[in-house]
C-alpha positions in Angstrom: 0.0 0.0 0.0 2.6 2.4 0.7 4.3 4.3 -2.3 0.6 5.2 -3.9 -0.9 7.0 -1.1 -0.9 10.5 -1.3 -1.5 12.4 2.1 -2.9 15.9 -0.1 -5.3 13.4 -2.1 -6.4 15.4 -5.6 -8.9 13.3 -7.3 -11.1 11.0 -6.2 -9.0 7.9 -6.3 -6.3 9.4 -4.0 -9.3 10.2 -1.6 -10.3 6.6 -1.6 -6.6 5.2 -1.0 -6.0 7.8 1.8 -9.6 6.9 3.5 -9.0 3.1 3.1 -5.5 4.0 4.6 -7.0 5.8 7.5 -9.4 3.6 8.4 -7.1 0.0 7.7 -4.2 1.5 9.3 -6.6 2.8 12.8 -8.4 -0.2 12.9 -4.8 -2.1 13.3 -4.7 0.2 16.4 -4.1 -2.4 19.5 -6.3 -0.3 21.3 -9.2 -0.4 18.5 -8.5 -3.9 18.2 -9.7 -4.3 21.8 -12.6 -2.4 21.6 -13.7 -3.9 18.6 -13.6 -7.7 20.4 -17.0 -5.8 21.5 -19.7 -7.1 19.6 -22.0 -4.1 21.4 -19.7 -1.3 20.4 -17.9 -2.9 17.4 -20.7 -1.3 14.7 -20.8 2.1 16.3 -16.7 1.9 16.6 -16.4 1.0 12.9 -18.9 3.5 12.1 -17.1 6.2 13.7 -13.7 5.3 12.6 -14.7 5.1 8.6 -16.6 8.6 9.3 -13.5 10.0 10.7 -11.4 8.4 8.2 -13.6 9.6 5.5 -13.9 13.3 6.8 -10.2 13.6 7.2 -9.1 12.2 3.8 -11.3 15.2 2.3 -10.1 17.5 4.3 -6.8 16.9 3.5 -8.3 17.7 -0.6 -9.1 21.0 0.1 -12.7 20.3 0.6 -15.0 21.9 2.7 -16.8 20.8 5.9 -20.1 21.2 4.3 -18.8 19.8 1.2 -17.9 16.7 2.9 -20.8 16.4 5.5 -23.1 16.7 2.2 -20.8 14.3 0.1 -20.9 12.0 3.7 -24.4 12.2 4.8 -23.5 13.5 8.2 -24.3 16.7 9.7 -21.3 19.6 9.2 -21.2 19.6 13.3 -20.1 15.6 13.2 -17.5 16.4 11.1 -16.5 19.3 12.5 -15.8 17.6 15.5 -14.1 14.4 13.5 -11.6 17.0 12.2 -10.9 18.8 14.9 -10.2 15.6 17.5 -13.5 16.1 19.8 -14.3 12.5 18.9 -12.1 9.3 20.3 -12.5 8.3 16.4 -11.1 11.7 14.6 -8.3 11.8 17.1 -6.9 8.0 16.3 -7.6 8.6 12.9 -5.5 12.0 12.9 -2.9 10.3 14.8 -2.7 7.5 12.5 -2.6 10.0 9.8 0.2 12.3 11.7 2.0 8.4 11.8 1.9 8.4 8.0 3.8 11.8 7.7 6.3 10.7 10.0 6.9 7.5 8.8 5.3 6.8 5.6 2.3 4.9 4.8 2.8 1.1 6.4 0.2 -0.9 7.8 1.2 -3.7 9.9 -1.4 -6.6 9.7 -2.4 -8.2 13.3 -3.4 -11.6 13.5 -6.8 -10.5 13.5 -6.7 -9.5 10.2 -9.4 -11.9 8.8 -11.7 -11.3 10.9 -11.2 -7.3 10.8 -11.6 -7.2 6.8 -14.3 -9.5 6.7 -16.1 -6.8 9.6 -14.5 -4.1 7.5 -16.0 -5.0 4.0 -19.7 -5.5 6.2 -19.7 -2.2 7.5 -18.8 -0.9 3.8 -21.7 -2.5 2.7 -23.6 -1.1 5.2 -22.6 2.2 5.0 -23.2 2.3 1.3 -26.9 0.8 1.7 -27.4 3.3 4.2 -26.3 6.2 1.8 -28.6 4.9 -1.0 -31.7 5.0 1.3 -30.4 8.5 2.3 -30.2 9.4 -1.6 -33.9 8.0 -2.3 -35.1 9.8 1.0 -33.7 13.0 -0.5 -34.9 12.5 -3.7 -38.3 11.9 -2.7 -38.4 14.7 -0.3 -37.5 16.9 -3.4 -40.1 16.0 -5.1 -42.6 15.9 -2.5 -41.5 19.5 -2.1 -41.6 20.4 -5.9 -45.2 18.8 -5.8 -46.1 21.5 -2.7 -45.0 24.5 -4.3 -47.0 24.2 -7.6 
């Protein structure tokens, strides 16, 4: 993974490798990996952490909160506080991302590893089914809205 990450992503594609990157190289965290032995906090955590991962990898593009809450479907005052650390999430994922300066981008698999991308790849599909619901909500609020004001 390491000499095609960019940490200033342009493009969508960097994004994507630097989020993955994030979230893979937090979640590798031996204190995540504990807390994610919780089956009761292990959604929320992975959640959080792909959020986090997410929000930071667009901020380091140059895009704007509301530009990324929008893009994330997540209000600008959870990102907000992703970015700036007030989450346990944002700050491991800013501190695996102030890791990647320092040293590179290097992800060291645990033995866990299975297990974790097998959760990872859930919570991805997840996530995106979520999103899609969001979009047809949206859409269908438009419309309902359109509909009211003629």
């Amino acid at each position: 993974m390491s000499g095609e990450i960019s940490l200033s992503p342009v493009g969508r594609e960097e994004i994507h490798k630097l989020e993955a990157a994030l979230l893979v190289g937090t979640l590798f965290r031996p204190e995540v990996l504990q807390a994610l032995k919780d089956p009761a906090e292990r959604l929320t955590w992975v959640d959080s952490l792909a959020v986090a991962a997410a929000a930071l990898a667009r901020s380091k593009a140059r895009m704007s909160v509301s530009e990324i809450a929008e893009e994330l479907g997540r209000t600008e005052a959870t990102i907000r506080s992703h970015l700036t650390g007030k989450t346990k999430a944002g700050q491991l994922v800013q501190q695996t991302y102030e890791k990647f300066l320092r040293e590179g981008v290097k992800i060291e698999m645990a033995a866990e590893e299975t297990e974790l991308r097998r959760m990872l790849e859930e919570e991805r599909r997840r996530r995106e089914e979520v999103e899609s619901r969001l979009k047809r909500v949206r859409e269908a609020l438009n419309e309902l809205v359109k509909e009211l004001g003629e």
